[in-house]
MARSEZA-566552 format. One record per residue (C-alpha): x, y, z; residue number from 0. Coordinates in nm, 3 decimals. Layout:
% MARSEZA-566552
pt u:X | v:Y | w:Z | num:NUM
...
END
This chain:
% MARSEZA-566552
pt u:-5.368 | v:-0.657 | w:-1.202 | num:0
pt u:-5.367 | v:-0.764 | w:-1.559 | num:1
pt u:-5.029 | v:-0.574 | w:-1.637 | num:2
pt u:-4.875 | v:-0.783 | w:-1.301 | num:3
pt u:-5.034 | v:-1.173 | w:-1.415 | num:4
pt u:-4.878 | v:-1.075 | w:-1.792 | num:5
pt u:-4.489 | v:-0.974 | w:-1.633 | num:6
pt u:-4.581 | v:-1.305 | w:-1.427 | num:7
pt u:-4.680 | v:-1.528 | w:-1.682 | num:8
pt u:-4.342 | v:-1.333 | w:-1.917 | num:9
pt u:-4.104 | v:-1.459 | w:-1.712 | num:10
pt u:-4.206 | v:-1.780 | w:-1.625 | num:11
pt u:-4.199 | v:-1.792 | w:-2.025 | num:12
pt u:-3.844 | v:-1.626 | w:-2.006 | num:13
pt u:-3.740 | v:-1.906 | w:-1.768 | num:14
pt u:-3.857 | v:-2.185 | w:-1.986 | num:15
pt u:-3.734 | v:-2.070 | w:-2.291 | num:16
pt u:-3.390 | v:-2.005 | w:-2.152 | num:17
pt u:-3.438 | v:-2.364 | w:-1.985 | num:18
pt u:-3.401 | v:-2.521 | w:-2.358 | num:19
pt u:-3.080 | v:-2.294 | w:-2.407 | num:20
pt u:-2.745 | v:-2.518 | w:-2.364 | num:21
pt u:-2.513 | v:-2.372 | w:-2.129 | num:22
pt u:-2.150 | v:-2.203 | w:-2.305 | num:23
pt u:-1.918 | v:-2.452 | w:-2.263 | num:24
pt u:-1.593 | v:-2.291 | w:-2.090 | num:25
pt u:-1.242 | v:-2.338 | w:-2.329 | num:26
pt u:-0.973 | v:-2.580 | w:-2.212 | num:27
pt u:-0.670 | v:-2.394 | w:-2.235 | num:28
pt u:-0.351 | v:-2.594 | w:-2.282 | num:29
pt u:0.008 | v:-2.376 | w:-2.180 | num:30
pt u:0.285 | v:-2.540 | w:-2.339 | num:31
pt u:0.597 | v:-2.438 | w:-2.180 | num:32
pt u:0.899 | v:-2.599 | w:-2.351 | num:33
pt u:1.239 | v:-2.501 | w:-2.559 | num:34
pt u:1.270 | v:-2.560 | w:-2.914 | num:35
pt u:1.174 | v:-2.870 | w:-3.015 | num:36
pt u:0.806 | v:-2.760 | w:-2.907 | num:37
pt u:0.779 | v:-2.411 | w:-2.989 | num:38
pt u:0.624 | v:-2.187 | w:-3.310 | num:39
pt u:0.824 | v:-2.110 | w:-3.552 | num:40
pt u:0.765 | v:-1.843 | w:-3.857 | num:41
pt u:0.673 | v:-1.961 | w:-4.188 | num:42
pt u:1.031 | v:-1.806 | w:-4.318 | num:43
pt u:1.184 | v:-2.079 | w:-4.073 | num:44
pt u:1.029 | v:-2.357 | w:-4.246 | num:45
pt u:1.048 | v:-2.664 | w:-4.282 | num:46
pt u:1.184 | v:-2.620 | w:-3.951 | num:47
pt u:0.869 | v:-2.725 | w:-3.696 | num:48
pt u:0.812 | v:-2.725 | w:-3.303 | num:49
pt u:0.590 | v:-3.014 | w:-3.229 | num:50
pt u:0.358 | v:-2.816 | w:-3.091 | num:51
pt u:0.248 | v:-2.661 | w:-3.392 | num:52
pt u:0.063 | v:-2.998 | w:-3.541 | num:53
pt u:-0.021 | v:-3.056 | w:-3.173 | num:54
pt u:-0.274 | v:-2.768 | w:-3.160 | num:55
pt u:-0.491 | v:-2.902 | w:-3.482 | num:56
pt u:-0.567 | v:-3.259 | w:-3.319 | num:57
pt u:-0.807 | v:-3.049 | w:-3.088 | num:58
pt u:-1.186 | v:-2.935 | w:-3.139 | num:59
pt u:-1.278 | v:-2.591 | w:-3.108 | num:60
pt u:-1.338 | v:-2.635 | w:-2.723 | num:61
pt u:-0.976 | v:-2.633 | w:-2.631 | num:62
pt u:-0.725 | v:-2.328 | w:-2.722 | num:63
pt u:-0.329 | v:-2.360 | w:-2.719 | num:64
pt u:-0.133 | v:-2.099 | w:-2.546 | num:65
pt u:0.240 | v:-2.231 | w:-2.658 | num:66
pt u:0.469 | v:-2.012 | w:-2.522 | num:67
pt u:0.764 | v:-2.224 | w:-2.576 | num:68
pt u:1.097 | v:-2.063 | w:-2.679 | num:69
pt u:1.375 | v:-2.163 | w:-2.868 | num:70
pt u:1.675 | v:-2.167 | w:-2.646 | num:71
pt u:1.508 | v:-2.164 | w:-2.308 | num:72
pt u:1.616 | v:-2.387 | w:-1.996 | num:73
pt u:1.358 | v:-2.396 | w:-1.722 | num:74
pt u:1.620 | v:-2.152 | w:-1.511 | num:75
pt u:1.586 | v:-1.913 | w:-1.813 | num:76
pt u:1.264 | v:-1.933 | w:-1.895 | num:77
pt u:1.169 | v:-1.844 | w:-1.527 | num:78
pt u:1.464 | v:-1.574 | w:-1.458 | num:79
pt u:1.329 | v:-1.380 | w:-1.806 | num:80
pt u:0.998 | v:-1.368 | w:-1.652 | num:81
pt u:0.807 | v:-1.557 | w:-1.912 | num:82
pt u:0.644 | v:-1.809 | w:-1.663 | num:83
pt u:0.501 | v:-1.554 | w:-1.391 | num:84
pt u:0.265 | v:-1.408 | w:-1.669 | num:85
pt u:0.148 | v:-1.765 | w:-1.759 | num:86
pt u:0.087 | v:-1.832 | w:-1.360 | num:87
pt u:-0.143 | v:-1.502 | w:-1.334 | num:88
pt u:-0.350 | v:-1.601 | w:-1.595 | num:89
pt u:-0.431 | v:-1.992 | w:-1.532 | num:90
pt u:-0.760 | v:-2.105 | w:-1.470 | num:91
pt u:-0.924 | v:-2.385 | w:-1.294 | num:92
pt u:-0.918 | v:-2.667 | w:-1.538 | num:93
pt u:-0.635 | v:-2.520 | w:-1.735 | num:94
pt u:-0.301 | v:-2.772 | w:-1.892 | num:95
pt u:-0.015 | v:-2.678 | w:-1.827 | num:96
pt u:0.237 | v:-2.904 | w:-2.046 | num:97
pt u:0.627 | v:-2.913 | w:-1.936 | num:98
pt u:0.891 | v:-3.035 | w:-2.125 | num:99
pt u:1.227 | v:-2.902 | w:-2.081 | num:100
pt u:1.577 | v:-3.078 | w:-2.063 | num:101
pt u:1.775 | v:-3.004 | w:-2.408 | num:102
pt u:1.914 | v:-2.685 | w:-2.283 | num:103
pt u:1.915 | v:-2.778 | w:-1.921 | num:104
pt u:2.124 | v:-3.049 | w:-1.974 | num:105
pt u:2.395 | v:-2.789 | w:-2.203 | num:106
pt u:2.679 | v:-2.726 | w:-2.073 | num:107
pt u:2.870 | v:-2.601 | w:-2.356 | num:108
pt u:2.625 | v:-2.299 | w:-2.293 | num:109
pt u:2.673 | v:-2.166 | w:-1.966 | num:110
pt u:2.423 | v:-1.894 | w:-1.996 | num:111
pt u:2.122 | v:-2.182 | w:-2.044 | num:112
pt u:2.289 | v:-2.466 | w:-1.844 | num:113
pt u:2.111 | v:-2.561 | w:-1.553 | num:114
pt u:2.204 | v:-2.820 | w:-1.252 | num:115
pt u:2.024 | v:-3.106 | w:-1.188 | num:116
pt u:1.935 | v:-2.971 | w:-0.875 | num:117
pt u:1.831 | v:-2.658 | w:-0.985 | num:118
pt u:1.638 | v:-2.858 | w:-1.268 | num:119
pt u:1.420 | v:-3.049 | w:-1.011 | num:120
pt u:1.400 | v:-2.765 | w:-0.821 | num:121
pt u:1.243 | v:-2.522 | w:-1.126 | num:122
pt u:1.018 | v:-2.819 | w:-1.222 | num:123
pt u:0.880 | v:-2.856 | w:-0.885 | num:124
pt u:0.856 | v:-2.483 | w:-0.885 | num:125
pt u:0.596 | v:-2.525 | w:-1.240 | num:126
pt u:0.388 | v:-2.824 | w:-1.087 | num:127
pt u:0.350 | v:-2.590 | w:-0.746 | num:128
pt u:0.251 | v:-2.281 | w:-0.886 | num:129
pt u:-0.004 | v:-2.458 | w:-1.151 | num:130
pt u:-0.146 | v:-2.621 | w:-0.896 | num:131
pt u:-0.236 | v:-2.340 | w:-0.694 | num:132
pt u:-0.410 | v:-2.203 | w:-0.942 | num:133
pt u:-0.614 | v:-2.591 | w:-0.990 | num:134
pt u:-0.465 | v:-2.628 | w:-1.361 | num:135
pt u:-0.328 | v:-2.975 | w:-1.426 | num:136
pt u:0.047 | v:-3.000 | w:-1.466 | num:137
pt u:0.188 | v:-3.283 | w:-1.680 | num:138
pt u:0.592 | v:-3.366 | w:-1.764 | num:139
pt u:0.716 | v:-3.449 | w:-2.036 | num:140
pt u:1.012 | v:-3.593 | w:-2.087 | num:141
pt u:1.233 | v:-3.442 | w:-2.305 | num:142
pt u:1.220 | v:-3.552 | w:-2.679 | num:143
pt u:1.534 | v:-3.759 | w:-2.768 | num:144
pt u:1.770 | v:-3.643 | w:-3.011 | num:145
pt u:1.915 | v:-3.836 | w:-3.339 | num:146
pt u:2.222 | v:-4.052 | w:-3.226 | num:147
pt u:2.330 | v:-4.425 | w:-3.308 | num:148
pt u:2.611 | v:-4.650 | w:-3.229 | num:149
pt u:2.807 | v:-4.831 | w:-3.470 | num:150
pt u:2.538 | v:-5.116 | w:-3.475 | num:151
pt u:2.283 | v:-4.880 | w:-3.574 | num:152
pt u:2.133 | v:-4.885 | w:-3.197 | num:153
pt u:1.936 | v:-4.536 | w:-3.122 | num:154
pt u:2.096 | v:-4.428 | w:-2.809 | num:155
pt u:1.945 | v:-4.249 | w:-2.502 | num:156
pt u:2.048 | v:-3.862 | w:-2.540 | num:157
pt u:1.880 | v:-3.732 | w:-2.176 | num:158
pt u:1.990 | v:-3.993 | w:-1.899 | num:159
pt u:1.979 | v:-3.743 | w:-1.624 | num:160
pt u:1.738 | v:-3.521 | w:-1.710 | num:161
pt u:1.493 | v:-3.765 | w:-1.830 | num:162
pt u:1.507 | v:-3.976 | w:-1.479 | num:163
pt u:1.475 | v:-3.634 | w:-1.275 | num:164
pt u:1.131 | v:-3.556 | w:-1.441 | num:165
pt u:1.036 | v:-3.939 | w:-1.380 | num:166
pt u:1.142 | v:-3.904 | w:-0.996 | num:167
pt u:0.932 | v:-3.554 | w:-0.993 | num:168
pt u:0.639 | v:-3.687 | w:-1.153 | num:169
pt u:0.637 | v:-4.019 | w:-0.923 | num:170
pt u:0.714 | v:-3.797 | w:-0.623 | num:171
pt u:0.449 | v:-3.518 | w:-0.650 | num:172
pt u:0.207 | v:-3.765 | w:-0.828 | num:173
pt u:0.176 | v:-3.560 | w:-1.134 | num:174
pt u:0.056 | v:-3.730 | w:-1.470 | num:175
pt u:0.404 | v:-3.828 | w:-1.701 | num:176
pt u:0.432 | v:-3.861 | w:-2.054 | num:177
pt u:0.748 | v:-4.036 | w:-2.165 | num:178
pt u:0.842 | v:-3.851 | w:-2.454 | num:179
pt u:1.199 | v:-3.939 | w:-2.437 | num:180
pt u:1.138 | v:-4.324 | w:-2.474 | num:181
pt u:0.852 | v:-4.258 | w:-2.720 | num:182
pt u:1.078 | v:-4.087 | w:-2.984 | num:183
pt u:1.377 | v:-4.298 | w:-2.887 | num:184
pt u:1.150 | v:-4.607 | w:-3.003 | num:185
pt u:1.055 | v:-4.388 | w:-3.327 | num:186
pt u:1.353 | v:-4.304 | w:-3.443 | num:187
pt u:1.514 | v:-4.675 | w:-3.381 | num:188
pt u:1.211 | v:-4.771 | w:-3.605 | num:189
pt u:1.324 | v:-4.580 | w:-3.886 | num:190
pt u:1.689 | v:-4.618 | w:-3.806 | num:191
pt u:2.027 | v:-4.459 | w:-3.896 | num:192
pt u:1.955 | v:-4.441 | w:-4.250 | num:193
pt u:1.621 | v:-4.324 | w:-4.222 | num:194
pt u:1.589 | v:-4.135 | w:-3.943 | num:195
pt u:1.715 | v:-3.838 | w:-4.125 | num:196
pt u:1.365 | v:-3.772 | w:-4.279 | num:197
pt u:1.214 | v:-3.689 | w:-3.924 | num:198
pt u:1.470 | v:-3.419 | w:-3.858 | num:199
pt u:1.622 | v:-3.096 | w:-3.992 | num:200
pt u:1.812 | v:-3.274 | w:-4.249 | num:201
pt u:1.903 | v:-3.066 | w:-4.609 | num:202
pt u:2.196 | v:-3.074 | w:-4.866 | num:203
pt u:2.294 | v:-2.742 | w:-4.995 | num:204
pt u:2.102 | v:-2.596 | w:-5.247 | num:205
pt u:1.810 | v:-2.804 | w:-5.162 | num:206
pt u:1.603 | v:-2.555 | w:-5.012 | num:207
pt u:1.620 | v:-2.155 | w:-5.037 | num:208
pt u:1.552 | v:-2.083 | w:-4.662 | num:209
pt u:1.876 | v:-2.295 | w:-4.616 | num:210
pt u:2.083 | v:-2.255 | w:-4.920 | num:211
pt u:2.422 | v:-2.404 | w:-4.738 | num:212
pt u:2.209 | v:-2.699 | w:-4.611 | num:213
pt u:2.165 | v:-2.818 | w:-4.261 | num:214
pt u:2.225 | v:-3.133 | w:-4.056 | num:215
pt u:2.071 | v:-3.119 | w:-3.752 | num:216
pt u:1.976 | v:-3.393 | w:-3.523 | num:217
pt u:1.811 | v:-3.234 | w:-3.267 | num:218
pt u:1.496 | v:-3.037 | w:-3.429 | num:219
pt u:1.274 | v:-3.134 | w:-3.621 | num:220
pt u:1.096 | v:-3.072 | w:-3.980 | num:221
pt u:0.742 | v:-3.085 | w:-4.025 | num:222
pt u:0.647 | v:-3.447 | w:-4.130 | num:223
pt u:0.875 | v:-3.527 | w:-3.775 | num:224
pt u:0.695 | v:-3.295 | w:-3.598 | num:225
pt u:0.386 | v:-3.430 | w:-3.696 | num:226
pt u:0.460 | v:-3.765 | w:-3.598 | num:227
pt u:0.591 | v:-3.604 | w:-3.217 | num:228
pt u:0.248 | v:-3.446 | w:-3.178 | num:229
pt u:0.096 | v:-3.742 | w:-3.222 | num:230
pt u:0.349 | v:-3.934 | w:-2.973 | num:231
pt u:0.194 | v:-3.671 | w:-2.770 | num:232
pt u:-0.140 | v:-3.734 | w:-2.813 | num:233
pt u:-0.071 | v:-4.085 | w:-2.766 | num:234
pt u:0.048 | v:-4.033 | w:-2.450 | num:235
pt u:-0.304 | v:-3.818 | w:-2.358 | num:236
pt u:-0.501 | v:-4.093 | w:-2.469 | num:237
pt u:-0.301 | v:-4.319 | w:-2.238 | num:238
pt u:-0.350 | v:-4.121 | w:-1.910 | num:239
pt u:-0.740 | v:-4.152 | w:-1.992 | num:240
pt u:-0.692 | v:-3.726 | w:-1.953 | num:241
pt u:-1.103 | v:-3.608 | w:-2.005 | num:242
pt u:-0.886 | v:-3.366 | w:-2.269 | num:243
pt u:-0.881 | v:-3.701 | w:-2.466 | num:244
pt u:-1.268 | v:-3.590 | w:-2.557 | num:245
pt u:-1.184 | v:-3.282 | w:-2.758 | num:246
pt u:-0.962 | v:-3.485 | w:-2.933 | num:247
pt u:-1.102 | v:-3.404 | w:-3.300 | num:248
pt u:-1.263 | v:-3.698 | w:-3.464 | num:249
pt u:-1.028 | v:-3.843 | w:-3.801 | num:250
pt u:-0.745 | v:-3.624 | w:-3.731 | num:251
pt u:-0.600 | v:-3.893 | w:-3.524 | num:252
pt u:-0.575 | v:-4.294 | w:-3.510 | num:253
pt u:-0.498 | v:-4.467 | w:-3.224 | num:254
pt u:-0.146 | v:-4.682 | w:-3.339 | num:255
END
């Protein structure tokens, strides 16, 4: 009798105790799927920097970032090498899926990444689909502008068609949009043509031993540009009132 009022009197302890215990918060998981501009790069590669690399340290410890952005990749590509199937198997409920595609798309001086604009839409809708399924959250991104200005020092718009497909997507399947494009269009006209330079992968020969013949590239970025990308980004989360906006780590960034 004794022995059954004590296991009694034990759990109903247990039960208290573990009442006082906080529950595990689950992880956010952000994918980043994306081309060059967002993805990792090795340290020999630097300064050379995907956005996405600052992106991940504006975030607590609650969220992890899967980027599996590649260098190179359309959306046809990145699908027909099988690099987005293993992403769909392993979303979650509650999961981010971030898109931004369009630079390699839109190439077609390289046939083997080029991609219609049909096909384009059709891949994207394909992405916001599939996530869904699995109840992560989809969001486009347009895709980051490139470095060009006419003769009066106007930045020009480098992804026309591409850019306005992922706006009709977006409006027509109601999925969240973050302008990139017109974002770091407006950046780089604020630093201008003579300026501008210092966002992107822009070295004299000799400068730098990773890149001893120099480079002068307007379409990637280094890492003080890809800083201020990831925070275009974040921007842009704040602005869609996302809940991922609260485990956005406190002094790591200013609203502007």
């Amino acid at each position: 009798m004794c022995k059954k009022v004590f296991i009694k009197i034990s759990l109903v302890s247990l039960a208290a105790f573990l009442s006082f215990i906080p529950p595990i918060k689950k992880k956010t998981t952000i994918w980043m799927i994306g081309d060059s501009t967002m993805c990792l790069y090795d340290s020999s590669c630097y300064p050379l920097t995907g956005w996405g690399m600052p992106f991940a340290e504006y975030f607590d410890s609650t969220v992890t970032i899967e980027n599996k952005a590649k260098g190179g990749r359309s959306t046809r590509t990145f699908i027909a090498e099988n690099r987005w199937q293993p992403i769909v198997d392993n979303l979650s409920n509650g999961d981010y899926v971030f898109i931004q595609f369009g630079h390699n798309d839109e190439a077609k001086n390289y046939p083997d990444r080029y991609t219609t604009p049909e096909d384009y839409r059709a891949n994207l809708i394909k992405f916001i689909t599939e996530s869904r399924a699995k109840k992560a959250m989809p969001i486009l991104i347009t895709p980051v502008s490139r470095r060009k200005f006419d003769a009066k020092g106007q930045a020009l718009e480098t992804h026309a068609t591409y850019s306005k497909i992922v706006h009709e997507v977006a409006q027509q399947y109601k999925v969240l949009l973050i302008d990139l494009d017109q974002m770091s269009l407006e950046l780089i006209q604020q630093y201008g043509p003579e300026n501008s330079p210092l966002l992107f992968m822009q070295l004299e020969a000799g400068k730098d031993p990773s890149y001893p013949l120099g480079i002068h590239d307007n379409t990637h970025f280094n890492n003080y540009g890809a800083r201020h990308i990831a925070e275009l980004v974040i921007k842009g989360i704040n602005n869609l009132q996302l809940e991922l906006s609260g485990h956005i780590s406190k002094g790591k960034f200013k609203a502007k």
